[in-house]
N, C-alpha and C positions, 0 to 999 in steps of 0.2 A: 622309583624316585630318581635313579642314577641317571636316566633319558629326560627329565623335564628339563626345561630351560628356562631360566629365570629373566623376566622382562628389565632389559634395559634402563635403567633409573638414574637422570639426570642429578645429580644431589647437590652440585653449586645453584640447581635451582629451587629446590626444594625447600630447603635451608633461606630461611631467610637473615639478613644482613643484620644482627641485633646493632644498634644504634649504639655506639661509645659515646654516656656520656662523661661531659666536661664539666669542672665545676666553675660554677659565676662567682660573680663578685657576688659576697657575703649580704649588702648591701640589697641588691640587685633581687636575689633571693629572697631578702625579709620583705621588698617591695609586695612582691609575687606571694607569698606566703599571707599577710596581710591582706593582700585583695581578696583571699580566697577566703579568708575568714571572716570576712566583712558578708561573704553570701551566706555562710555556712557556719554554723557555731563549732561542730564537729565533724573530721575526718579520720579518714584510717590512712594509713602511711603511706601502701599502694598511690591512692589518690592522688594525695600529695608528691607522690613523686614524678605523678604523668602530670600533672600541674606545673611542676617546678622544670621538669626534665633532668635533676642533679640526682647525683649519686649516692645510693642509699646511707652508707656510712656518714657521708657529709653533710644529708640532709639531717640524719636524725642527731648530728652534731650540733645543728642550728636550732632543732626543736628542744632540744631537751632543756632551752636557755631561754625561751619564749613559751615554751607550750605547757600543760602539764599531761600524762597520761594515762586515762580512765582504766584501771584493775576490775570494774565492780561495774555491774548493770547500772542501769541500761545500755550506756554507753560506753561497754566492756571494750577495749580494745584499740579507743577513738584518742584523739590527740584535740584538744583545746586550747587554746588562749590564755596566757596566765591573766588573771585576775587585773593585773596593772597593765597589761598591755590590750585589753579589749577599748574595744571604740575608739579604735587609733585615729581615723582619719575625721571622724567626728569631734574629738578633744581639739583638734588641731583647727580644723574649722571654727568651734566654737571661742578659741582664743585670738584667732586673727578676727573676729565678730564685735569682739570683747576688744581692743584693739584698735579696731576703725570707728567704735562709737565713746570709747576715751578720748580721741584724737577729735572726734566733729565734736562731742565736749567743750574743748578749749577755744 
């Protein structure tokens, strides 16, 4: 064993560059967070964080204020929508609806 030689191993390439991220605006994120919900009823944190690109701490700072999170099958482990904040962009449509046909009303 004392005569082999052990092959040469570039490791700045090897190694890949993990990505620092940055946190966004609070904002920005619930945008982002919301569009995803709107495809998806439930996720797991992972997802949502290659979704959002912010950083674990911070994201699960902004979930735990919108989302709630499943303990118990089926959806053991998954992150939702709190009850008030689903169909976000649908309410919101529906009120600017409700809105422009007040206004041709009059």
């Amino acid at each position: 064993m004392a005569g082999r030689k052990r092959p040469y191993i570039d490791y700045t390439k090897k190694k890949s560059p993990k990505e620092k991220r940055v946190r966004d605006d609070k904002d920005a994120v619930l945008d982002m967070l919301f569009a995803a919900f709107e495809k998806h009823q439930y996720y797991n944190i992972k997802d949502l964080q290659m979704i959002t690109r912010q950083p674990m701490v911070y994201l699960k700072e902004i979930l735990k204020e919108i989302c709630n999170y499943n303990y118990t099958n089926p959806h053991k482990n998954m992150w939702e929508l709190k009850p008030e904040y689903r169909h976000y962009k649908l309410e919101q449509a529906a009120e600017t609806k409700e809105e422009k046909n007040s206004s041709d009303s009059d």
